[in-house]
VOBA-1610 file (N, C-alpha, C; in pm, whole numbers, padded with zeros to 5 digits, always signed):
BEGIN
Unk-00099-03187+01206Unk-00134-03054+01156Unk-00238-02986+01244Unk-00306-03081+01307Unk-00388-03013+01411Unk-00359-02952+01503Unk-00217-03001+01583Unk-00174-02943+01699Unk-00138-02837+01628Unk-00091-02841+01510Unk-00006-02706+01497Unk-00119-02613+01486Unk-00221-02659+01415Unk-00326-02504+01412Unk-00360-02503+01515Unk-00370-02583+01649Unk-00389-02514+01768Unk-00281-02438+01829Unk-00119-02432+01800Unk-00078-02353+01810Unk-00067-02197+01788Unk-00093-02219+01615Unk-00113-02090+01593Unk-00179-01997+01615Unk-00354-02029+01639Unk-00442-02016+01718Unk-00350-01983+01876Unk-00298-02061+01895Unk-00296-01980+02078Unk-00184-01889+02052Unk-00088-01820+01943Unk+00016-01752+01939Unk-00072-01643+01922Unk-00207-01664+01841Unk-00290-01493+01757Unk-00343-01459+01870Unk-00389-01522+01977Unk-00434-01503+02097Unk-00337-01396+02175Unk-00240-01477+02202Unk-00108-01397+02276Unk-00137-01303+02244Unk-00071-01267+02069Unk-00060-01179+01984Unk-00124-01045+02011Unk-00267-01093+02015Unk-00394-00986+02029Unk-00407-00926+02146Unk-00357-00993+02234Unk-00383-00941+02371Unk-00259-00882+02358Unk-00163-00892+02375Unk-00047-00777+02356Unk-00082-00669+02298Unk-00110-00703+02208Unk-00132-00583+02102Unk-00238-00485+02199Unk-00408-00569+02247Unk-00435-00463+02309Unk-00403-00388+02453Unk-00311-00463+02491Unk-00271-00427+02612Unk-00176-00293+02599Unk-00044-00280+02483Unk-00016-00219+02472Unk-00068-00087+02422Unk-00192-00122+02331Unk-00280+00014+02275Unk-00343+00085+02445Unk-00391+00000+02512Unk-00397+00082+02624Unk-00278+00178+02708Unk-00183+00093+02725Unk-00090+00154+02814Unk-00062+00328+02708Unk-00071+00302+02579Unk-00044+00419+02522Unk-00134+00466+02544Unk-00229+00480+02521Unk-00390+00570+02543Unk-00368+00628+02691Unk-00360+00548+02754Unk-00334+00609+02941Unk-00201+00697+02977Unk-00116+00647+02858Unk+00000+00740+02897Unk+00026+00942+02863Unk-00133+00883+02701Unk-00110+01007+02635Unk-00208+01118+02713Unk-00268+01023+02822Unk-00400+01128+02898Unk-00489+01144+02841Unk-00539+01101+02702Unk-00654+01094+02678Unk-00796+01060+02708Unk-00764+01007+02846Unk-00915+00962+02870Unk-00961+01105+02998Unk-00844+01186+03000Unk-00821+01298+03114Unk-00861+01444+03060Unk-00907+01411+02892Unk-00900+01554+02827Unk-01015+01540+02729Unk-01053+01685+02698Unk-01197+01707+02633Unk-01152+01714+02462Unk-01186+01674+02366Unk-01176+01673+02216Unk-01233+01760+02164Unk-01324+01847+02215Unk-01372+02007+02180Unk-01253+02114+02217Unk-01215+02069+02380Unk-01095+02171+02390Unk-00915+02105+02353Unk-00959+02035+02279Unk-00830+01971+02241Unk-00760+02043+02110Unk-00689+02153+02118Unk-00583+02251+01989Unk-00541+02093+01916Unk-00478+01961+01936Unk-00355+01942+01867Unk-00454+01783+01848Unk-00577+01774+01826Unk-00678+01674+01775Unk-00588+01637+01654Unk-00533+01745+01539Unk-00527+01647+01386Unk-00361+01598+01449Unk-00298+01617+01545Unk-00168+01539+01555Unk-00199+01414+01641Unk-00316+01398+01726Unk-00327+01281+01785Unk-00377+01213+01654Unk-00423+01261+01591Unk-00510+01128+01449Unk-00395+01115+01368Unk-00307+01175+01365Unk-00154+01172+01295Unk-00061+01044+01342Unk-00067+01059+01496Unk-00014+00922+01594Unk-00078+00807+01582Unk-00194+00817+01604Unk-00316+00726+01631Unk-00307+00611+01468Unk-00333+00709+01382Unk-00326+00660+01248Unk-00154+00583+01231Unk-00068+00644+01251Unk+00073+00596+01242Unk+00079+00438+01351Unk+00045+00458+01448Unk+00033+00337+01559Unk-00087+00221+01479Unk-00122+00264+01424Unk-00257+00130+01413Unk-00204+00049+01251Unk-00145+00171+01186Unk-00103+00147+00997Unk+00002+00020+01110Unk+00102+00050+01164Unk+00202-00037+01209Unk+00172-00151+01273Unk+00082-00147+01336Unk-00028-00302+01396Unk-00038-00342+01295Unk-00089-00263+01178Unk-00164-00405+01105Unk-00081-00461+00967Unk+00071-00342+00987Unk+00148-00388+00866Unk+00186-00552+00941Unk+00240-00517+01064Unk+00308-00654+01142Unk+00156-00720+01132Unk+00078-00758+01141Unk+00006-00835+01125Unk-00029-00895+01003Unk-00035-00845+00904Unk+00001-00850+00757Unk+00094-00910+00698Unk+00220-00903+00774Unk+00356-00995+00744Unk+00353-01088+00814Unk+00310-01150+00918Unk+00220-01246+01027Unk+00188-01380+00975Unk+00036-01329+00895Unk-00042-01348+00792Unk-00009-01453+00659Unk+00105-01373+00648Unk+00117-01381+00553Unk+00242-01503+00552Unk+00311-01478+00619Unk+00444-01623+00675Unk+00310-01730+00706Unk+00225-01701+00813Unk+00138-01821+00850Unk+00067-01902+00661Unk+00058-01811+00600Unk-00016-01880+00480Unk+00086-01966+00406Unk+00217-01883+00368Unk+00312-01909+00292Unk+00376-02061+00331Unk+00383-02094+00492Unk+00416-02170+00558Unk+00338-02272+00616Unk+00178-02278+00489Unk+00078-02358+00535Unk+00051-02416+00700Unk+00065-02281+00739Unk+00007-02317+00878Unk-00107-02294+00923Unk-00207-02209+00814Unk-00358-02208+00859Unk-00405-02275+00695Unk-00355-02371+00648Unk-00458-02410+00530Unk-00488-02525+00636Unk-00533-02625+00722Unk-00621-02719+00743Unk-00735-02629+00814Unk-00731-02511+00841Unk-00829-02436+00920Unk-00910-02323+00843Unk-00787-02272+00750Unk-00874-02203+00680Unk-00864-02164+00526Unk-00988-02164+00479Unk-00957-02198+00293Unk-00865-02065+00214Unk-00815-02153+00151Unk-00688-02060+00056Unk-00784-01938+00017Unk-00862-01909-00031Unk-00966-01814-00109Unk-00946-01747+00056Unk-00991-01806+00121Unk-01025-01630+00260Unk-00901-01616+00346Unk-00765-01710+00319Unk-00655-01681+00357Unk-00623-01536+00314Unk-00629-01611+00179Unk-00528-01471+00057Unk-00639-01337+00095Unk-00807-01355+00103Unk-00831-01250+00121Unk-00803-01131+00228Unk-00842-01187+00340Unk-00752-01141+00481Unk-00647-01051+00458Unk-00536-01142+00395Unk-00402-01103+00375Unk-00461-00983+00313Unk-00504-01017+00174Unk-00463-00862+00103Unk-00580-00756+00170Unk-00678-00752+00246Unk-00768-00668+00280Unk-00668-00638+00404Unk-00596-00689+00482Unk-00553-00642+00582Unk-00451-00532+00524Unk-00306-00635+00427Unk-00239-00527+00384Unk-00327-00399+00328Unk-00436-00352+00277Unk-00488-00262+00191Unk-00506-00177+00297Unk-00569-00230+00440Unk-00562-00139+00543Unk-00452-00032+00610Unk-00387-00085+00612Unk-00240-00102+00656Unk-00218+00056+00574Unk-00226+00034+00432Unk-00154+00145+00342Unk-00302+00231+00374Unk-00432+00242+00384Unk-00520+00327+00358Unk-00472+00431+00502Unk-00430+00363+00618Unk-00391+00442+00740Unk-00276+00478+00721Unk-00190+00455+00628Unk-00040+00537+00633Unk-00090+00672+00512Unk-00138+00654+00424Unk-00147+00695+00356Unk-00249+00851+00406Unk-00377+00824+00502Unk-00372+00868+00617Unk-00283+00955+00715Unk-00213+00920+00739Unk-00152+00930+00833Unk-00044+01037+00770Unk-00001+01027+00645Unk+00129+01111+00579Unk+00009+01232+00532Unk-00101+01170+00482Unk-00201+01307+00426Unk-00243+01418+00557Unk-00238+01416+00656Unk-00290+01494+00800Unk-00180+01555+00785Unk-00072+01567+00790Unk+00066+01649+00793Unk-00022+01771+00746Unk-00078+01742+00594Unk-00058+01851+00538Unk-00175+01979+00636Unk-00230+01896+00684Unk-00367+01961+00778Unk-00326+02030+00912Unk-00247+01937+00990Unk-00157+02032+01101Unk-00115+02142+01079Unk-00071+02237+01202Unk-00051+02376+01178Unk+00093+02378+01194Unk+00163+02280+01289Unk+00279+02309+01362Unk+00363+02303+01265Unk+00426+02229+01106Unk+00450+02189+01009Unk+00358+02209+00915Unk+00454+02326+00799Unk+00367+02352+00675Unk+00385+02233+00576Unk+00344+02105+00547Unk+00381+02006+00512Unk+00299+02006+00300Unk+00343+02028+00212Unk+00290+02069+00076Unk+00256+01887-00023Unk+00193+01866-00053Unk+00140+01763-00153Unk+00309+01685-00169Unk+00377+01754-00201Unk+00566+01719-00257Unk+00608+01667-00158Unk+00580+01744-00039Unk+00691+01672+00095Unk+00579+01562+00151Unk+00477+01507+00105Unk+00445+01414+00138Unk+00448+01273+00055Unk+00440+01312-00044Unk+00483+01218-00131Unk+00612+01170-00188Unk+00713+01249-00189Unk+00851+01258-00241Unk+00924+01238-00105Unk+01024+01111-00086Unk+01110+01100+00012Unk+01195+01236+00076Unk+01233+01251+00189Unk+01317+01283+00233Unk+01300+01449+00171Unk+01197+01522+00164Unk+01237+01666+00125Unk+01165+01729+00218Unk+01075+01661+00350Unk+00945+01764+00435Unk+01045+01830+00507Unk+00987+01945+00570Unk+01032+01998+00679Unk+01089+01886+00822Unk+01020+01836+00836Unk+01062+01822+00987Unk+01083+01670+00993Unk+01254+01617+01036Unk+01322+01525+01034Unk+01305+01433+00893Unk+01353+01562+00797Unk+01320+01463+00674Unk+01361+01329+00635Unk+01521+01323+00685Unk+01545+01182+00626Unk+01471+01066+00735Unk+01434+01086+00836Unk+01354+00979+00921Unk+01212+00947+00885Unk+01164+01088+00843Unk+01025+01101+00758Unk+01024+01033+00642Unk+01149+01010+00547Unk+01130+00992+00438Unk+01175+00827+00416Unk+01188+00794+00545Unk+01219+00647+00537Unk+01048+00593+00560Unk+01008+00669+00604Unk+00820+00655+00645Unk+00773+00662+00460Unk+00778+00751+00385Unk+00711+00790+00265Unk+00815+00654+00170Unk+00905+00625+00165Unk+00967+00541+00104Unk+00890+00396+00109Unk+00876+00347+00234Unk+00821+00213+00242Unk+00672+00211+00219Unk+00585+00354+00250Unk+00456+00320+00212Unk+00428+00316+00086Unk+00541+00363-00035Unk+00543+00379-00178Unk+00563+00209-00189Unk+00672+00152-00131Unk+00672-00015-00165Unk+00517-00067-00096Unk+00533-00013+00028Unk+00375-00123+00036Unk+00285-00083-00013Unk+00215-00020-00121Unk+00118+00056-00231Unk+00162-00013-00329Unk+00281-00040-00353Unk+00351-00147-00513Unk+00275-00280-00488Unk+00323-00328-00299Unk+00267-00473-00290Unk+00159-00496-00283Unk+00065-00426-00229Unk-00085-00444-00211Unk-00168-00418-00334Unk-00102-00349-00423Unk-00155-00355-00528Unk-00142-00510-00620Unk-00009-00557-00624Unk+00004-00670-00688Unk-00112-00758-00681Unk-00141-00766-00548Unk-00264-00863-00480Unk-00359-00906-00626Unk-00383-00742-00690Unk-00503-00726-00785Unk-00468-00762-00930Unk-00309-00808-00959Unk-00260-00806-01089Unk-00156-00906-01094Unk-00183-01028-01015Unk-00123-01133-00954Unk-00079-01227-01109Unk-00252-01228-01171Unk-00246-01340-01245Unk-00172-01240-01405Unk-00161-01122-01419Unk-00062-01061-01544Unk+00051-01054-01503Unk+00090-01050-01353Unk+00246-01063-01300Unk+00343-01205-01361Unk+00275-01245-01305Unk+00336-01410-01330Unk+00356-01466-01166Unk+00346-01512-01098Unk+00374-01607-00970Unk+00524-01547-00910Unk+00610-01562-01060Unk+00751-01550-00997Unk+00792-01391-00991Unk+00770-01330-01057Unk+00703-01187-01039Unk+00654-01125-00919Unk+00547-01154-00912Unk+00491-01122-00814Unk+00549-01200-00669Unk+00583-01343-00657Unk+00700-01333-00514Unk+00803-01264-00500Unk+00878-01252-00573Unk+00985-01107-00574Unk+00954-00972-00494Unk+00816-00913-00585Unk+00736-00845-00498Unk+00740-00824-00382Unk+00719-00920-00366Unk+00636-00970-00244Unk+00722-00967-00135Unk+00828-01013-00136Unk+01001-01012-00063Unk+01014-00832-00018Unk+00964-00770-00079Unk+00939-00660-00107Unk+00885-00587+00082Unk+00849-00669+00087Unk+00720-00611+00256Unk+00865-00637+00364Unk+00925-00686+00338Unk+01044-00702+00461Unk+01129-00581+00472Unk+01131-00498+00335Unk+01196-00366+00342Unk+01095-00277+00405Unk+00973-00254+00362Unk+00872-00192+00427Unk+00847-00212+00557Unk+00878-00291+00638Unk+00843-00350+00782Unk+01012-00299+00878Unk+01078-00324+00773Unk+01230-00241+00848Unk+01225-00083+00826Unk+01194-00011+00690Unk+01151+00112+00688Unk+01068+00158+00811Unk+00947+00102+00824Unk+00804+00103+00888Unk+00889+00114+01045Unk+00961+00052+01087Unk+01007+00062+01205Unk+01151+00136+01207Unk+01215+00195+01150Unk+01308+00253+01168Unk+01229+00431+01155Unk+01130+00434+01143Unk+01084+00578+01080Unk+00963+00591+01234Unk+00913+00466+01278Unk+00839+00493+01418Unk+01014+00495+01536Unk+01124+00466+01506Unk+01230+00461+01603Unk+01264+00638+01574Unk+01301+00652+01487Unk+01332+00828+01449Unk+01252+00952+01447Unk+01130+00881+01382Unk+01083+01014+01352Unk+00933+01062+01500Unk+00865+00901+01493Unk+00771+00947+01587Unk+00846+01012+01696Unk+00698+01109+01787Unk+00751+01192+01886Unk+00694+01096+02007Unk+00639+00982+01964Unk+00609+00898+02095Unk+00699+00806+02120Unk+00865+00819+02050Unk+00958+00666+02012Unk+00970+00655+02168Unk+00967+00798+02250Unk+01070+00765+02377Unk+00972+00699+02482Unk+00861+00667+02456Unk+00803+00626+02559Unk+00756+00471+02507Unk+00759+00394+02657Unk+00765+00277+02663Unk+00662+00184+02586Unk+00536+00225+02604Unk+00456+00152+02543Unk+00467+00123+02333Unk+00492+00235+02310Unk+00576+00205+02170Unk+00682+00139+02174Unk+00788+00159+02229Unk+00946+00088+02232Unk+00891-00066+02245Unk+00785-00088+02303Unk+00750-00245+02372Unk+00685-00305+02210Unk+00565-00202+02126Unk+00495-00256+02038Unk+00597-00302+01944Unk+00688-00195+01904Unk+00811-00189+01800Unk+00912-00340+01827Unk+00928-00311+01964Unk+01002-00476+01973Unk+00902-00591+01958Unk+00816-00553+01972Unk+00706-00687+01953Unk+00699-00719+01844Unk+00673-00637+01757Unk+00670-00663+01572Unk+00792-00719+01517Unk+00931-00620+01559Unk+01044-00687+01544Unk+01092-00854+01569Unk+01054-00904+01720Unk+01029-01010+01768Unk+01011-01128+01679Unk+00805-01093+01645Unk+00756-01166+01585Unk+00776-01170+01481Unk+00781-01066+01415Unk+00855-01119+01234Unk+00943-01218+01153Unk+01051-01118+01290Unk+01144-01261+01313Unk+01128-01380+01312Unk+01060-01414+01437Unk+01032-01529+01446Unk+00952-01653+01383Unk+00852-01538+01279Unk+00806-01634+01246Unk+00869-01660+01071Unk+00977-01544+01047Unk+01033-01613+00976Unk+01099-01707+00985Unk+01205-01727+01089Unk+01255-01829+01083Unk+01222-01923+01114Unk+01072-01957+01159Unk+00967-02067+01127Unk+00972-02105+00976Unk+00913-01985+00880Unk+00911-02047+00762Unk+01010-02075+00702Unk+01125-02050+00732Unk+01260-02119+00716Unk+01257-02262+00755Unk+01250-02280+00860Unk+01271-02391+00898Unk+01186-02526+00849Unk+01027-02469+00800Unk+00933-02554+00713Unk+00970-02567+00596Unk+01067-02447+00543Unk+01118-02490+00400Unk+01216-02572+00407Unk+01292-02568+00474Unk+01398-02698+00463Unk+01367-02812+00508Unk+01311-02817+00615Unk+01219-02964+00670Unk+01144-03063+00559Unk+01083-02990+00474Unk+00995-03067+00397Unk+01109-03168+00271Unk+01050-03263+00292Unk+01118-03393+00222Unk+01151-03384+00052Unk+01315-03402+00020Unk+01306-03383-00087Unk+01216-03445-00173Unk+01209-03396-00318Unk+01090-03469-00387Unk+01193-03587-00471Unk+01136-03722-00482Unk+01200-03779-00584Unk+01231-03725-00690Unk+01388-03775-00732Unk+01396-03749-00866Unk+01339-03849-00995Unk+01318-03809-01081Unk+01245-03845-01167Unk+01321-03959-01267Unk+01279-04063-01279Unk+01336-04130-01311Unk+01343-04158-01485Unk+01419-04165-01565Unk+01402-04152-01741Unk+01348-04308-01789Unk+01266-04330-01840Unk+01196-04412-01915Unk+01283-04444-01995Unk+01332-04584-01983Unk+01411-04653-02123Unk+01320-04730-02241Unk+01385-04708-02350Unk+01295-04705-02471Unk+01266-04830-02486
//
């Protein structure tokens, strides 16, 4: 179990450095380090991107997280109590920047965007049904991150159901940065988007593979009278 938490440990490593490598290549691509933020007209659409790019880091990191716990691959390293916390403070992040991120619409000029078309799927102005695959999944991940807090009136089996729940949000979450963002066509997104895709993957079918691996349990044998 040790090697393996030194694995995982050197995958969050990878992980992180990707992650910031690619936040750069976008930052350098968008010219921001080339332009003044006093004379910048279209400031609330970069915090519109900015916010949309980071909610999506940390949803995939969140589903990450969360396979690594489910799949006891960080309990010899780290205690169940600051596992689960992580998890749900990260997911809470995750939704406070989408949530973010759909509220600035209404602040931009270029799109008259109203309280309705931000909250209600698929009715804004501009590329609604791609938009509204964006407002759809942050409504499920607001269902899941909330559970976090109402775990023990859910019931266990309840609340994993739920919980199954973040895999639609993470396919939403990326089919709505493939359509709707105006940064899909450039590389450094196309690279983050396959990266999340990638790893999700992959580390589901890690926790696949720990669920079937593990040794059936004896059956129980009946006490004769």
């Amino acid at each position: 179990m040790v090697k393996e938490a030194r694995w995982w440990d050197r995958l969050s490593l990878v992980f992180s450095i990707l992650v910031v490598a690619i936040a750069a290549v976008v930052m350098l691509q968008s010219g921001m380090f080339t332009s003044s933020l006093a004379a910048d007209t279209q400031i609330t659409w970069h915090l519109i991107r900015s916010a949309g790019i980071l909610a999506y880091v940390l949803l995939t990191i969140s589903m990450l997280w969360g396979l690594a716990v489910s799949s006891r691959a960080v309990s010899d390293w780290s205690p169940g109590v600051l596992t689960m916390l992580m998890h749900s403070t990260i997911s809470l992040l995750a939704v406070i920047l989408s949530i973010g991120h759909a509220l600035l619409l209404m602040v931009d000029k270029y799109f008259s965007y109203t309280i309705a078309d931000v909250l209600v799927p698929f009715v804004g102005p501009y590329r609604s049904f791609a938009v509204g695959l964006g407002t759809l999944g942050l409504w499920i991940m607001v269902a899941v991150s909330v559970s976090f807090w109402v775990k023990d009136r859910m019931g266990h089996r309840n609340w994993w159901w739920l919980h199954l729940t973040s895999y639609v949000t993470f396919g939403l979450a990326t089919a709505h940065g493939l359509l709707a963002g105006t940064d899909s066509e450039r590389l450094g997104i196309r690279i983050l988007l396959l990266i999340g895709v990638l790893s999700v993957t992959g580390f589901t079918a890690f926790r696949v593979y720990k669920a079937r691996s593990k040794p059936a349990k004896p059956a129980r044998v009946a006490k004769s009278a």
